[in-house]
Structures are given as structure tokens and as C-alpha cells.
C-alpha positions as CSV (number, residue, x, y, z in Angstrom):
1,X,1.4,-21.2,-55.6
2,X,0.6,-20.3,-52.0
3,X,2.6,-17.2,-50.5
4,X,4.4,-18.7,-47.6
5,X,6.3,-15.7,-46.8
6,X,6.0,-15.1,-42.9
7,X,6.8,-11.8,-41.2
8,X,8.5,-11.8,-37.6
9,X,9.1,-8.7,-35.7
10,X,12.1,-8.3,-33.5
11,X,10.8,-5.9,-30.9
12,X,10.6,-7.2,-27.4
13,X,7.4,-6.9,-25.6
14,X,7.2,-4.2,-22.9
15,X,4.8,-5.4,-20.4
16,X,3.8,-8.5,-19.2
17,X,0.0,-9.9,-19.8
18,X,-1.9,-10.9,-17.3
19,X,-4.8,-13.7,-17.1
20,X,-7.7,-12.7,-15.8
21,X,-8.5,-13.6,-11.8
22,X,-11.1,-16.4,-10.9
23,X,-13.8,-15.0,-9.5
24,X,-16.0,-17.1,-7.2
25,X,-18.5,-16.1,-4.7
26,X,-16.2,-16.1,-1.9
27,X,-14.2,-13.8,-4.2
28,X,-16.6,-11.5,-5.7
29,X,-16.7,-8.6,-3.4
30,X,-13.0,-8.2,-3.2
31,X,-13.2,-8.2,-7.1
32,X,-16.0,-5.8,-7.2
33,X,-13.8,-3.3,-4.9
34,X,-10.7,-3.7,-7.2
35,X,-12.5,-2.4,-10.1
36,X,-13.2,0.8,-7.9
37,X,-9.6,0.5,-6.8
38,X,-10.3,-0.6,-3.6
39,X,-7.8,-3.1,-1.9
40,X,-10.1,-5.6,0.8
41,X,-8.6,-7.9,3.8
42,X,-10.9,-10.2,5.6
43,X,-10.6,-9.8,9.4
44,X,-12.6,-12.2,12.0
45,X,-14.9,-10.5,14.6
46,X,-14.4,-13.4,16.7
47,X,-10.7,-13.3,17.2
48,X,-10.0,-10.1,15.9
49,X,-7.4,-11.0,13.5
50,X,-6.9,-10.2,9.7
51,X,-6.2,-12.7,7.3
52,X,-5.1,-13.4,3.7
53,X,-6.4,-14.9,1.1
54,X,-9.7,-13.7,1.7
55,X,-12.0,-16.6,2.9
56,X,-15.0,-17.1,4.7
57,X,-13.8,-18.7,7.8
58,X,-10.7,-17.2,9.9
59,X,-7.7,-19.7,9.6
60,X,-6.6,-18.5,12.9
61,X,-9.7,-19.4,15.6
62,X,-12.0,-21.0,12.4
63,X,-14.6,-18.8,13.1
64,X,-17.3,-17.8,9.9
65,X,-17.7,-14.9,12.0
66,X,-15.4,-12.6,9.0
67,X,-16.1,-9.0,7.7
68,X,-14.5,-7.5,4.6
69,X,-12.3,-4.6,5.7
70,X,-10.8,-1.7,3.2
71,X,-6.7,-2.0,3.7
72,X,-4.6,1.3,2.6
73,X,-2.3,-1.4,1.1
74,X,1.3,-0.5,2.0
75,X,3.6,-2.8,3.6
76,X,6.8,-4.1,2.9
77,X,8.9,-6.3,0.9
78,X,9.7,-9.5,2.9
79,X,11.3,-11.5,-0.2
80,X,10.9,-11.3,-4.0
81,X,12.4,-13.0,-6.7
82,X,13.1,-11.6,-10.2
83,X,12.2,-14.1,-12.9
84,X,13.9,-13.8,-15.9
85,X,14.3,-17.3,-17.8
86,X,11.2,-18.6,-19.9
87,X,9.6,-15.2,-20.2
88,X,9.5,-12.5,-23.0
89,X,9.9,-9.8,-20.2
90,X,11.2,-10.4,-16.6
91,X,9.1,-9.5,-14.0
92,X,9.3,-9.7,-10.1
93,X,7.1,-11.7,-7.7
94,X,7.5,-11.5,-3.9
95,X,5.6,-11.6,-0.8
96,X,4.8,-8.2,0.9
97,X,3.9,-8.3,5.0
98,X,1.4,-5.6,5.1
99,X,0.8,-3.2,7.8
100,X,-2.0,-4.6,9.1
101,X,-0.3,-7.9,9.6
102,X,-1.0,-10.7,6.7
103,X,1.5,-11.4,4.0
104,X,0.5,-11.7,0.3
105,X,1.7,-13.0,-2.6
106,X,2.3,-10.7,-5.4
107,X,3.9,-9.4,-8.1
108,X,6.6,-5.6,-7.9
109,X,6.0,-3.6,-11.0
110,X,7.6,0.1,-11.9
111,X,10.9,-0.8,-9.6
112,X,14.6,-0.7,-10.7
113,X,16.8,-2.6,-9.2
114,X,18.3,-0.3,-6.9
115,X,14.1,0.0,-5.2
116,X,13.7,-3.5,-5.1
117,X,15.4,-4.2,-1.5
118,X,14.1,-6.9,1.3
119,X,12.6,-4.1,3.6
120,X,11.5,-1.9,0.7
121,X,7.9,0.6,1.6
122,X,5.5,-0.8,-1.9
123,X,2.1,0.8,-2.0
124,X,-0.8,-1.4,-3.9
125,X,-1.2,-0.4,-7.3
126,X,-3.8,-1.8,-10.1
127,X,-3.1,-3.8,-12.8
128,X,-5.3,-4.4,-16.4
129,X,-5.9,-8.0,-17.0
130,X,-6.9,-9.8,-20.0
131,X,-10.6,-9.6,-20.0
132,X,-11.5,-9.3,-16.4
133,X,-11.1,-7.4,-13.2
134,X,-7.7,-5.6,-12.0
135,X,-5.4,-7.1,-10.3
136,X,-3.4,-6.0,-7.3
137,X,0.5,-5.2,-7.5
138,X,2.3,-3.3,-5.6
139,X,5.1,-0.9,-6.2
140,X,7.9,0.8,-4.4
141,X,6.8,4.2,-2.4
């Protein structure tokens, strides 16, 4: 007879896992600088402005006249959300205006809840994915 014992652990995980990021050709040198640790903005020579998500015409004047430019990035927290139904471990998203202008989508990691404030300094910080490049993720200063 076939053993159909199963074994189940109780412990919760402690970090969530991340996909791996699409890379495309568009894509690949802001991928390239994140595994160096390197955080990239496009900005257009034409009307001076930086954008986000990194493209390679501006969205502003719709020039293909962009450059890849190397961001310190720091910003701030404009909103975030902290999801905590339908997932092993919660985890915050929010959009961060950075200083040099564009707002990003991302995800808040290493914050407690009395860090994670509308207005909030966060600093980019790496993240391992499954598999591929880093990812970008920011965290309070």
C-alpha cells in the first residue's frame, strides 16, 4: 500500500518572492545597470525633461531624442497601500515622486508602520528576483 502520509509545515514565510522583470531591448540597459546597482531615468535632450518608465521616445514633447541618465534614487512617498489579503506575507506598494521629478511605481520594503507615512524620504534599494535581474524597491531613509 502507497504511503500517503503528507507533511505540512506551519511556519509563515518571511519574504515575499519576486518574478523575474521582462527584459526587452528598450529595457536592457536599465537592467544591465541594476545588476551593478545602478538606478537609470530616461531624460529627453529635446525638451529637457525626465521621464518614467523608461522608453525611447519622451511622452512629454515625443521626441526619440532620450539619454539614459544615473538617478541617486531618493524621493518621497506620495501614496502606498499595504496589501495584506491573498498573500502569505503583506507587503507594501506605493508610488514614490522622485527628486528629479517622475513618479514610479514600486514596492516599500524594511519599514514599520510608524516609517511608512505619505511624505516619507525612501532611498532605492535592490531586490533578488527569481532567476533574473534585481529589482528596484525602495526603503525609508
Amino acid at each position: 500500500m502507497a504511503d500517503t502520509t503528507t507533511t505540512t509545515t506551519t511556519e509563515a514565510p518571511t519574504a515575499r518572492r519576486i518574478p523575474a522583470p521582462a527584459v526587452n531591448v528598450e529595457s536592457k540597459p536599465f537592467w544591465d545597470a541594476a545588476q551593478q546597482g545602478r538606478f537609470l531615468i530616461k531624460r529627453c535632450n529635446a525638451c529637457g525633461k525626465p521621464h518614467w518608465y523608461p522608453r525611447a521616445i519622451c511622452p512629454h514633447c515625443f521626441s526619440g531624442d532620450t539619454v539614459w541618465e544615473e538617478s541617486p534614487g531618493e524621493g518621497v512617498i506620495y501614496t502606498y497601500s499595504v496589501m495584506h489579503r491573498n498573500t502569505p506575507v503583506p507587503y507594501a506598494i506605493a508610488y514614490v515622486n522622485l527628486d528629479e521629478g517622475p513618479a514610479v511605481l514600486t514596492n516599500i520594503i524594511d519599514y514599520t508602520p510608524e516609517t511608512l507615512k505619505i511624505g516619507a524620504r525612501v532611498k532605492v534599494k535592490w531586490t533578488p528576483t527569481e532567476g533574473g535581474p534585481p529589482v528596484f524597491t525602495f526603503a525609508p531613509v
